[in-house]
C-alpha positions, 0 to 999 in steps of 0.5 A: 192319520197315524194313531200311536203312542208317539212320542214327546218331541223332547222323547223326555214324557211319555214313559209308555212310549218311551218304554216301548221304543226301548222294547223295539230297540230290544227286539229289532234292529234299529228299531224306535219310536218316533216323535210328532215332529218326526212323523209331521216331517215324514208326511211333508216329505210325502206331500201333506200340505199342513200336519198337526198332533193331537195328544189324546187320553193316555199316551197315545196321540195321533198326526193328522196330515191333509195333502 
């Protein structure tokens, strides 16, 4: 499970998250934030089975994965 202000896959809603990938960007290099398409490619390519976001209150979601 990764718990985080991930981004909209379009990265055009959550102008928290956006703001702090810019902030990441600011402060490291390549740094960014990442979208739920981004993080449930990422757990397929680490062997999870099925993943899915779940949008919770505020900007924050998380990505379930089951391997």
């Amino acid at each position: 499970m990764v718990y985080e202000s991930i981004l909209d896959d379009d990265r055009s809603e959550n102008a928290f998250g956006l703001l702090m990938s810019l902030n990441r960007l600011i402060e490291t290099p390549g740094g960014f934030d990442y979208s739920g398409a981004d993080c449930s490619g990422w757990m397929k390519e680490a062997g999870f089975s099925r993943t899915r976001v779940e949008h919770l209150v505020g900007p924050d979601s998380m990505v379930i994965g089951i391997k």
